[in-house]
C-alpha positions as CSV (number, residue, x, y, z in Angstrom):
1,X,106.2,219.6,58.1
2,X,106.9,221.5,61.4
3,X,109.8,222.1,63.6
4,X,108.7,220.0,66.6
5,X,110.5,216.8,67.4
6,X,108.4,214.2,68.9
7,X,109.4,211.6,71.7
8,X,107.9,207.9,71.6
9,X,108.1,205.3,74.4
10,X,108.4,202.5,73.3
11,X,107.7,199.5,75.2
12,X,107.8,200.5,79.0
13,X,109.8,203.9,80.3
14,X,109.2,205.5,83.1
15,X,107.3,208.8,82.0
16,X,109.3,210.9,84.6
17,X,112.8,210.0,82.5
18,X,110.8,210.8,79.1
19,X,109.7,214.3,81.1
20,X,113.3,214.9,81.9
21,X,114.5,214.1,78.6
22,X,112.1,216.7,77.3
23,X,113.0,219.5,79.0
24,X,116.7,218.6,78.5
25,X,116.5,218.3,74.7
26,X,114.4,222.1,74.7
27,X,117.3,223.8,76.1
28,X,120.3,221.8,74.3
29,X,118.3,222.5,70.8
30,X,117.0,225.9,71.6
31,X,119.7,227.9,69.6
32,X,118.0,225.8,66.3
33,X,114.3,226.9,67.8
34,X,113.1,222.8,67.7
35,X,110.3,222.1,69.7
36,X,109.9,218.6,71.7
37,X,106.7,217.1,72.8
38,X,106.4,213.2,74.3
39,X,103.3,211.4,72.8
40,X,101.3,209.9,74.9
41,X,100.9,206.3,73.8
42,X,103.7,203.7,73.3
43,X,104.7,202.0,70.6
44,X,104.1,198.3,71.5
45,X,107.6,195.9,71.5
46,X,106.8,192.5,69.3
47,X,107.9,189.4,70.2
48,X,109.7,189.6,66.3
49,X,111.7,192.6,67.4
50,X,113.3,190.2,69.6
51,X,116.3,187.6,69.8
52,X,116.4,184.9,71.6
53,X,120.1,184.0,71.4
54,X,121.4,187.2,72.1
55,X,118.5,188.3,75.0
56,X,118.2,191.8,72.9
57,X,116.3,194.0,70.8
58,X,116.9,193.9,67.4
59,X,117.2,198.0,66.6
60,X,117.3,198.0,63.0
61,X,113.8,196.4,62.8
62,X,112.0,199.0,65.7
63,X,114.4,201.7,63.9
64,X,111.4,200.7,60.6
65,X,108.7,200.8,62.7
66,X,109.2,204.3,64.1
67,X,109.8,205.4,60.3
68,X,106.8,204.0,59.5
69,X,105.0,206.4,62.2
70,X,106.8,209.4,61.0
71,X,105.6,208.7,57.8
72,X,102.0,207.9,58.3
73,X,101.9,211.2,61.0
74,X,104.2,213.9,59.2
75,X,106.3,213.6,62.1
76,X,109.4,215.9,61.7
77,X,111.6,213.8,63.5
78,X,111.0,211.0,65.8
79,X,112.9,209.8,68.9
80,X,112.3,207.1,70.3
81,X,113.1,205.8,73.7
82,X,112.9,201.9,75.2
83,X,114.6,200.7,78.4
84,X,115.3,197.3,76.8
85,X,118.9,196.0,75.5
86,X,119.4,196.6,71.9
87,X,122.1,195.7,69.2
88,X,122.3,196.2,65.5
89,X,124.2,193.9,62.9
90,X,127.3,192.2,64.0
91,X,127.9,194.5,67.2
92,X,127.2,193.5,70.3
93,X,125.2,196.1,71.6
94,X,124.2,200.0,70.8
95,X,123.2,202.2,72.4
96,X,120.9,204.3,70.0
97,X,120.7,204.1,66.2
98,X,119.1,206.6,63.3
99,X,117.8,207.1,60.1
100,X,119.9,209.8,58.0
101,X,118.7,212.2,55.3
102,X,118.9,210.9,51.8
103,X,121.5,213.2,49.6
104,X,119.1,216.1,48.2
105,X,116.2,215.1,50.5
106,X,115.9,217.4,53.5
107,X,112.2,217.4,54.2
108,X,112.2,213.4,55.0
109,X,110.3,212.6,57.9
110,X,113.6,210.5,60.0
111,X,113.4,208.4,63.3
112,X,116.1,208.0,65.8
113,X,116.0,205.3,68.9
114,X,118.1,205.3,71.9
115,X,118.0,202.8,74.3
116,X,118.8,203.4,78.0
117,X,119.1,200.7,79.1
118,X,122.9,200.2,79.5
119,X,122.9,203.8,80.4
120,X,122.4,203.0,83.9
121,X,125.1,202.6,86.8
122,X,123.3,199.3,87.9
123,X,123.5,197.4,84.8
124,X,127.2,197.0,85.6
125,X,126.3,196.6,88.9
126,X,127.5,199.3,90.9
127,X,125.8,202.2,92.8
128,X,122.4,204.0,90.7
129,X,123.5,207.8,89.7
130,X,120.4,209.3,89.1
131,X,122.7,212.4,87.5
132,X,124.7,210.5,85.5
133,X,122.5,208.4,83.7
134,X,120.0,211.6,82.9
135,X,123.5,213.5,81.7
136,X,123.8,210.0,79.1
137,X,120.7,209.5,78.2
138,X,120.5,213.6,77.0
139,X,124.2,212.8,75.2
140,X,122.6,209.7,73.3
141,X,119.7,211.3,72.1
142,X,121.5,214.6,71.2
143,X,123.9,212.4,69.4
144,X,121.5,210.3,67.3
145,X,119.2,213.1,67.0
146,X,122.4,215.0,64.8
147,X,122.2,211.7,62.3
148,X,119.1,212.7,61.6
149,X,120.6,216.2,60.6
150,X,123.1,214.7,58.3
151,X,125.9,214.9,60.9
152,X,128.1,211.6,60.8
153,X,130.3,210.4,63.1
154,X,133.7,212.0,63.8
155,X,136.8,212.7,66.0
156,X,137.5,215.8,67.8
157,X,135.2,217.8,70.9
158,X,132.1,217.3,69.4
159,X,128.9,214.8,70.9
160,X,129.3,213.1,67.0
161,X,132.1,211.5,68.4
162,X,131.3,207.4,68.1
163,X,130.9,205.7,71.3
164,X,131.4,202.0,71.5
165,X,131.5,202.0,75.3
166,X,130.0,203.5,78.3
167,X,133.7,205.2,79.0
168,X,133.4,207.0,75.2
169,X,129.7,208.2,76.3
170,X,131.0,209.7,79.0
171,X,134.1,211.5,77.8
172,X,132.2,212.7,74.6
173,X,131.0,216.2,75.1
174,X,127.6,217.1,75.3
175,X,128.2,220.0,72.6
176,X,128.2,219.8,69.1
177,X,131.6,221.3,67.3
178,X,131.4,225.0,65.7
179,X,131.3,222.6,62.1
180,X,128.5,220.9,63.3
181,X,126.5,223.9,64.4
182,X,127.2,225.5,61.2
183,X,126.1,221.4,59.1
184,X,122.5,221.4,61.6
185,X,121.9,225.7,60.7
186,X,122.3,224.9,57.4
187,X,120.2,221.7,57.0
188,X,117.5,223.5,59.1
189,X,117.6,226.5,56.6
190,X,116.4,224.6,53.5
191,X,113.7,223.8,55.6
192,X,110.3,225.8,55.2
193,X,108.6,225.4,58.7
């Protein structure tokens, strides 16, 4: 087990946005001392991960693929990142999903996926902001990231705040709450890296 957070492509992104991504993650988690690298390969997208009827991803069932690759490589934690439409369940869409730590088990290897996909200005059609979509795509996987720290969702100034809509990702702050500083310090100290 180590203290490094690995980021996955899966399917096709663009490596710049996983570069950015990178860098942005190092400096928003440097006050826990996490480490981020991008692997190089992709994880492949199957034509079972995907639904017909609703034109998307099913997240659950790359979620169990990624978990399956922590596993098998010891991976701390696992992000991974696809640029196709995902939902999960009965909702309509998401726009990342994670695996939380089982009650008493802190040294689980745990995925997280975000999708960025409806991240972008010009999937509602309107004008690209290159700014903007980095700033939500850095909120997403800051959010699912804190699952995979036990954090759940809440209400208050805090990026574990539930969004259900590109508005909510973009009034949620990019900082986690003092509570949920003190919840990740915690979790990270029964860990022996």
């Amino acid at each position: 087990m180590n203290d490094r957070v690995y980021i996955q492509a899966v399917g096709d992104v663009n490596k710049s946005i996983l570069m950015r991504l990178k860098k942005n993650l190092t400096w928003r988690f440097k006050p826990f001392n996490l480490k981020f690298s991008i692997i190089s390969e992709k994880l492949s997208l199957f034509p079972k991960d995907y639904d017909p009827m609703r034109n998307q991803y099913n997240a659950s069932k790359i979620l169990n693929k990624l978990q399956i690759v922590a596993k098998e490589k010891m991976y701390f934690r696992l992000l991974g990142v696809l640029d196709v439409d995902i939902y999960s369940g009965i909702l309509n869409f998401i726009f990342g999903i994670a695996n939380t730590p089982k009650l008493h088990t802190f040294k689980d290897t745990l995925p997280a996926l975000i999708s960025i996909t409806r991240l972008r200005e010009t999937f509602y059609k309107r004008e690209p902001n290159d700014a903007l979509f980095e700033l939500r795509i850095l909120k997403e996987a800051v959010h699912e990231l804190g699952h995979t720290f036990g954090l759940m969702h809440h209400e208050g100034e805090c990026i574990m705040r539930f969004a259900n809509s590109l508005m909510e990702v973009d009034i949620r702050p990019l900082d986690f709450c003092n509570s949920c500083v003190e919840k990740i310090k915690e979790f990270l100290s029964r860990l022996d890296f």
